[in-house]
Structure formats: structure tokens, C-alpha cells
C-alpha angles and dihedrals in degrees: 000000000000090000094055092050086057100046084048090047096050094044084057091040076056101041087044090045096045091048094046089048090078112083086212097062092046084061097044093053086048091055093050089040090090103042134332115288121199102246091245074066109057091033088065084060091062126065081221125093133260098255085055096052088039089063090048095053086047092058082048094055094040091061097050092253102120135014130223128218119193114208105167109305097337114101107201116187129192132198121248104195090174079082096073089071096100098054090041093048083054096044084052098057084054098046090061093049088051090043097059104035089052088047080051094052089044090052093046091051093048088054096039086050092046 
């Protein structure tokens, strides 16, 4: 069962961090950062077209980043930034690694200046 958990944790850490690699995507998920946008919207702000904004916002939903409601034909999306929890739970493991191995180097120059 753990091993599951961590299969199923590291497909979403892939599917968060795939999603996050595409600038685009970065900038869709700041413009929805603030308040939901309808996808004809955030598509104005690219000098892409839609269809290519269309499959952005797909690998974003994909990943659990953002969420789609249908009202007729408008598509509205909103941000769920609960979703970067994943990535950041894993930055943070990492954090702590950095953190002490550079405490350890500082520690070894002050001795080696002294």
C-alpha cells in the first residue's frame, strides 16, 4: 500500500512539474491566480491561438492545477493552488538537505579562516 501511495505521489509530483515546465502555463496559472477567467480570456493575453492555449490549459487540468466550469458555451477555469502541495512537499525535503550542507560548508570556512 505505501508503495502505491508513492507511485501515485510521484505520478502527480510529474504531472504538477510537467505542467509547471511551460512558461505558458506558468502565466496562465498567474492570471487565474486573482479570480477565475473564462478560457476566450486568458487566451486574448498570448500571441498564441486559442487551440494552443486550449491544450495548455488541458495539461493544467490534467495535473489538478486548475478546474473547469461549463455554463453554456462559456468555459470558466479557476486556479487550485492546493494542488502545488506535492511539488512544494518535495522542494521542502530538499530545502532541508541544501540548508544543512550549506550550514556545514559555512561552518568548515569559518574554521578554515580562524
Amino acid at each position: 500500500m505505501l508503495n502505491q501511495m508513492v507511485e501515485h505521489s510521484g505520478a502527480q509530483l510529474d504531472l504538477t512539474y510537467g505542467a509547471l515546465a511551460h512558461p505558458v502555463r506558468r502565466q496562465l496559472l498567474e492570471l487565474l491566480k486573482p479570480a477565475t477567467a473564462r478560457v476566450t480570456e486568458l487566451a486574448s493575453e498570448f500571441d498564441i491561438s486559442l487551440a494552443a492555449t486550449s491544450k495548455h490549459i488541458q495539461v493544467l487540468e490534467s495535473a489538478g492545477l486548475i478546474t473547469r466550469q461549463i455554463s453554456g458555451r462559456d468555459h470558466v477555469l479557476a486556479a487550485r493552488p492546493q494542488s502545488l502541495t506535492v511539488a512544494r512537499e518535495w522542494i521542502d525535503r530538499y530545502r532541508s538537505y541544501w540548508e544543512q550542507r550549506l550550514d556545514a560548508l559555512d561552518a568548515q570556512l569559518r574554521r578554515a579562516h580562524r
